[in-house]
N, C-alpha and C positions, 0 to 999 in steps of 0.2 A: 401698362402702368407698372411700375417697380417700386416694391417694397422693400422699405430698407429693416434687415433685421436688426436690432440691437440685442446683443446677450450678455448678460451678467451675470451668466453659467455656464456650467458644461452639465450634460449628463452623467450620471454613472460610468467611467473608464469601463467597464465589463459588458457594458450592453451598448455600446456605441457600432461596433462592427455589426452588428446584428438592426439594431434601432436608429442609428445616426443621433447625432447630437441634437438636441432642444431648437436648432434652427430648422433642420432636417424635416422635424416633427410639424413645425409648422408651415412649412409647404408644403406639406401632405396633405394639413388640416385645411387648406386653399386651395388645393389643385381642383382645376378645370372651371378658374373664375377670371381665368386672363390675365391671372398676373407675372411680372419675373420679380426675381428678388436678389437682392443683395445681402452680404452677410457682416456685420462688425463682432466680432466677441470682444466687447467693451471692458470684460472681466481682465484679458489678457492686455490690456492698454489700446487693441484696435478699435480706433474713432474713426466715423466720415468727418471730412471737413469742413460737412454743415450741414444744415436743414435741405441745400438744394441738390446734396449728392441721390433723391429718391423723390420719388411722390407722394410717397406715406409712408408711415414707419410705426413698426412692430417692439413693445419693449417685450421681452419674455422672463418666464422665469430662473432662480437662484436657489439657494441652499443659503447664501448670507442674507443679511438685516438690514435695509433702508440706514438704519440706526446707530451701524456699526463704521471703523475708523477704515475704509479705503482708498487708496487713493486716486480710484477709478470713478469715485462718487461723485465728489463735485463737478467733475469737466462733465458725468451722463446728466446730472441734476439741470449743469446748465445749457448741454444740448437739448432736453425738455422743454425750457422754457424759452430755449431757440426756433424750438421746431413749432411751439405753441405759436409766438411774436409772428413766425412766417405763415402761420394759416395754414399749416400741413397737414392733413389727417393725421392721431396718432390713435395707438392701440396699446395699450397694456397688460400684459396678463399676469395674474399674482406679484410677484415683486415689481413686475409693472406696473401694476395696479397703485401697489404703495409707493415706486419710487416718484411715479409722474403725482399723486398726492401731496407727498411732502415736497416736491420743489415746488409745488405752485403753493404751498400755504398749511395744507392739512399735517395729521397727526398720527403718527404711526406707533402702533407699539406691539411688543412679547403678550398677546394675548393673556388674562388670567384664567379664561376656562376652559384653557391648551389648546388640544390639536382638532382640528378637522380632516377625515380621511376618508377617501374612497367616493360611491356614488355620492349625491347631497344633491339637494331641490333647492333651487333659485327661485323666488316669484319676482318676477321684468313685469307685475302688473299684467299687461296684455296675455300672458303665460306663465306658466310654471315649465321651468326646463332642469333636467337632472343632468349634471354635469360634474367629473371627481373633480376632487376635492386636497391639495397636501399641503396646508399652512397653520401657521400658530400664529405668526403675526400677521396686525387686522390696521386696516384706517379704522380710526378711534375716530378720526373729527375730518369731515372734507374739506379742500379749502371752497374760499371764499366762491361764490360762484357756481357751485360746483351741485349738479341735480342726481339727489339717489335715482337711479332707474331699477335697482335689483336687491331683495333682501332674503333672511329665514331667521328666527327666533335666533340661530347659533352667529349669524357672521351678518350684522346688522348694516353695515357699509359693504354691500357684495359689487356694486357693480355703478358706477357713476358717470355723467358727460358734464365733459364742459364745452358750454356753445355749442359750435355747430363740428367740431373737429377735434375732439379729445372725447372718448371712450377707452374705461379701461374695468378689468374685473376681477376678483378675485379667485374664481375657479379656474380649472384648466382643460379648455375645450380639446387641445391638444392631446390629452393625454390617453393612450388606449390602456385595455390592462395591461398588456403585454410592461409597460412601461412601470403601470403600480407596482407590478410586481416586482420589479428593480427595484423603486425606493423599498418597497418592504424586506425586500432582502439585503440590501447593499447599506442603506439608510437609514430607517428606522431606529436600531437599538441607538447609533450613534447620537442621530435628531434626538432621541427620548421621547418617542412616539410608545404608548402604552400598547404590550402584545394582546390584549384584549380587543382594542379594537384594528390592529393589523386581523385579529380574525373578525370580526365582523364588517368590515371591509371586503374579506376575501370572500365571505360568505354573500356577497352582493355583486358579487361578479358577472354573475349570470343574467341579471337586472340592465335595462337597456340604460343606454344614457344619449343626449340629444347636443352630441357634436357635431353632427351633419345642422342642425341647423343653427347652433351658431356660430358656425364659418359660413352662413348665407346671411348673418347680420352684420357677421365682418364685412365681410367682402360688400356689401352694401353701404357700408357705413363709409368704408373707403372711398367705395367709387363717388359715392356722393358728397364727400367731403373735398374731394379733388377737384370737382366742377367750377 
């Protein structure tokens, strides 16, 4: 089964030799579930040339805003609702999250009670799963259709499906510290992420977080959406 990635980032230039890029990270976060993958960086104008170039596909995360004038936007918005119209499993993570949101309908915005950083607890209902955490902007409103599966007091629309083959979230399962600790050093002052919580962030490092299992809901969600 191959997954197609879509990116609408790069990693930090300074840790890519070391981490590989935001694609990289998520074949990591998959390996040994059978899949291959393919890669678009969408950011840099590269598109497949449809929903049938893959089985399923992966949006990742960004540094820019759903919200913001590019012009990479529209053709990824309407590759979403391409990929949705074919019945392809998709996956989203953080600007995933928001961009597969706002093409089908929902509402994105510049968070007003800032950032979220580092570990954070999700409740999926069925569990509670801790998984970090690097966004300010939130789905404000889902679209039409659209079932919470995941929340916490701070990030109210965490994690959503629509039907039976669009899942997407806004934490990032992907992400190990090794990688925080990039954005905190590389990104942080720039984002305007407050140094108080880059330290208590750092100070939770130690604290497990539960990416191993969900890259077992991905990967499940995949293969069952393919069937």
């Amino acid at each position: 089964m191959k997954i197609g990635i879509l990116q609408p980032g790069h990693a930090p230039d300074e840790v890519r030799a070391d981490l590989g890029d935001y694609s990289e990270m998520y074949e990591r976060l998959l390996e040994g579930h059978g899949f291959t993958f393919g890669q678009w960086y969408v950011v840099d104008g590269d598109f497949p040339d449809g929903p049938e170039d893959a089985d399923a596909w992966l949006i990742g995360g960004s540094r820019h805003g759903v919200y913001e004038d590019h012009d990479w936007l529209p053709p990824l918005e309407d590759l979403v609702r391409a990929i949705v119209a074919a019945k392809k499993p998709l996956i989203g993570i953080c600007f995933g999250h928001q961009v597969i949101a706002k093409a089908l309908g929902g509402k994105v915005e510049k968070f007003r009670g800032g950032w979220a950083v580092g570990r954070t607890v999700y409740d999926f209902g069925d569990e509670k799963l801790a998984l970090n955490a690097w966004h300010q902007d939130q789905v404000i409103e889902l679209p039409e259709g659209a079932q919470l599966i995941a929340s916490n007091p701070f990030c109210r629309n965490a994690a959503m499906v629509v039907g039976d083959t669009v899942l997407s979230m806004q934490p990032h399962p992907e992400y190990a510290t090794e990688m925080l600790e990039a954005l905190f050093t590389y990104r942080a002052e720039v984002a305007g992420v407050p140094p108080e919580m880059i330290d208590d962030a750092r100070s939770r490092f130690k604290e497990p977080v539960d990416n191993d299992a969900m890259a077992g809901r991905m990967a499940a969600f995949f293969k069952k959406g393919a069937k």
